[in-house]
C-alpha positions as CSV (number, residue, x, y, z in Angstrom):
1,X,0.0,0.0,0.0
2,X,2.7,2.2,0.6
3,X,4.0,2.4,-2.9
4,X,0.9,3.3,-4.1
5,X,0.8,6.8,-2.3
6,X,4.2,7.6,-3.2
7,X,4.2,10.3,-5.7
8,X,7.0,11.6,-8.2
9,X,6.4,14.9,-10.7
10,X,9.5,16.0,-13.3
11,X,8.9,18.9,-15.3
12,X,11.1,19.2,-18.5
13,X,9.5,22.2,-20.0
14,X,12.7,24.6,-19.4
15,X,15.0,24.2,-22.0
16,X,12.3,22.9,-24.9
17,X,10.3,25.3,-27.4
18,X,7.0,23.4,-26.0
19,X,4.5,25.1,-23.3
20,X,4.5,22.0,-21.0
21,X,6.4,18.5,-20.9
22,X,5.5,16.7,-17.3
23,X,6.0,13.7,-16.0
24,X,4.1,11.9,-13.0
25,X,4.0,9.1,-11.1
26,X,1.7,7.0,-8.6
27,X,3.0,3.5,-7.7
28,X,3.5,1.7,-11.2
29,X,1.5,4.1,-12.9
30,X,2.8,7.2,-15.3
31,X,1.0,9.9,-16.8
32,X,2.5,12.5,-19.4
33,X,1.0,16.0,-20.7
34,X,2.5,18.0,-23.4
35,X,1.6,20.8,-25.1
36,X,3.5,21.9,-28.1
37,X,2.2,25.6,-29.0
38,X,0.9,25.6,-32.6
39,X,4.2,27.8,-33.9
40,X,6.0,24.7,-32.8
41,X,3.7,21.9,-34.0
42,X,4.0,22.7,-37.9
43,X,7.8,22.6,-38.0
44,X,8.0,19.2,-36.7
45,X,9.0,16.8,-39.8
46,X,8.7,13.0,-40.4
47,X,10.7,10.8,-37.4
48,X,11.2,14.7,-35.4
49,X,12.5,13.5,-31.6
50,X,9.1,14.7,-29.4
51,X,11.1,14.1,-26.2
52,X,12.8,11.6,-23.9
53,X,11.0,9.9,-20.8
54,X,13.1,10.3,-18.1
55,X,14.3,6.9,-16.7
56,X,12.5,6.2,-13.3
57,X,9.1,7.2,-15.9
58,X,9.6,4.9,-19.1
59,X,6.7,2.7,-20.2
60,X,7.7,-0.8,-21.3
61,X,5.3,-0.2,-24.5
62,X,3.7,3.3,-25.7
63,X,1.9,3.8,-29.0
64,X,-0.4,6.5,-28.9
65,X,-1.6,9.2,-31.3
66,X,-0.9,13.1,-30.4
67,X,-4.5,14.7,-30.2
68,X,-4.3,17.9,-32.8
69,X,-6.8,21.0,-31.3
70,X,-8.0,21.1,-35.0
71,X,-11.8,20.6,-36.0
72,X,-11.0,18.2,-38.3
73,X,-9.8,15.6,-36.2
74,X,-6.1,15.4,-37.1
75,X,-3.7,13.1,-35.2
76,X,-0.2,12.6,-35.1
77,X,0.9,8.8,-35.3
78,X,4.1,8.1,-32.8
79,X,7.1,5.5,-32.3
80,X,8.0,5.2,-29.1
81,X,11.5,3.0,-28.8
82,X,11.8,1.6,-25.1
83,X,15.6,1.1,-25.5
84,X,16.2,4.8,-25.3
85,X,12.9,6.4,-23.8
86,X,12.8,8.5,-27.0
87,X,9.2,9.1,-28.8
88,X,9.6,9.8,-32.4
89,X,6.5,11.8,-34.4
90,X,6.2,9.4,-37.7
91,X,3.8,12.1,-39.9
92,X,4.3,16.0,-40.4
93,X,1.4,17.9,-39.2
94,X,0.1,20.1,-42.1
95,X,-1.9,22.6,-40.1
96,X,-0.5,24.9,-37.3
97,X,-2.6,23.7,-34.2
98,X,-1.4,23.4,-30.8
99,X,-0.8,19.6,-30.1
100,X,-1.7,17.6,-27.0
101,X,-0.8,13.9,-25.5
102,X,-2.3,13.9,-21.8
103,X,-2.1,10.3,-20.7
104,X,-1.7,7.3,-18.1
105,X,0.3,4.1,-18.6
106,X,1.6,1.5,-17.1
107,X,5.3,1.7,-15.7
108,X,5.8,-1.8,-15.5
């Protein structure tokens, strides 16, 4: 039980052009929120580094799409490689929204 009230936040945002990159924690569970402003978003190409989970917050697995605040419903597909930590962005985003992942997984 104790494990599970233990709780661990990391912000990265200094030193990245995004508005927010955080990291949490609660027992085996992780959540991440990211907001990348929309003059950031549209310069991103094919296979762009989004970030790096820091170490004590890497999921095993992680495939998710990045939710695009567009009316048309545009996502971002992403690689996530769980040797490094790093997620990837595999399609160029052709409108200049704001994009958002907000999200829970599983640490182990």
């Amino acid at each position: 039980m104790e494990n599970l009230i233990k709780y661990d936040f990391v912000d990265k945002t200094q030193g990245t052009r995004y508005t927010a990159l955080q990291f949490e924690k609660i027992g085996n569970v992780g959540h991440v929120f990211l907001d990348i402003p929309s003059g950031v978003s549209n310069t991103l190409n094919d296979g762009a580094l989004l970030f790096n989970f820091p170490e004590k917050y890497r999921p095993k697995t992680f495939n998710l799409k990045i939710i695009i605040s567009y009316s048309n419903g545009k996502t971002a597909r992403t690689r996530y490689d769980a040797n490094t930590g790093n997620l990837y962005i595999l399609s160029k985003i052709l409108v200049p929204e704001s994009m958002y992942l907000d999200t829970f997984y599983f640490l182990d």
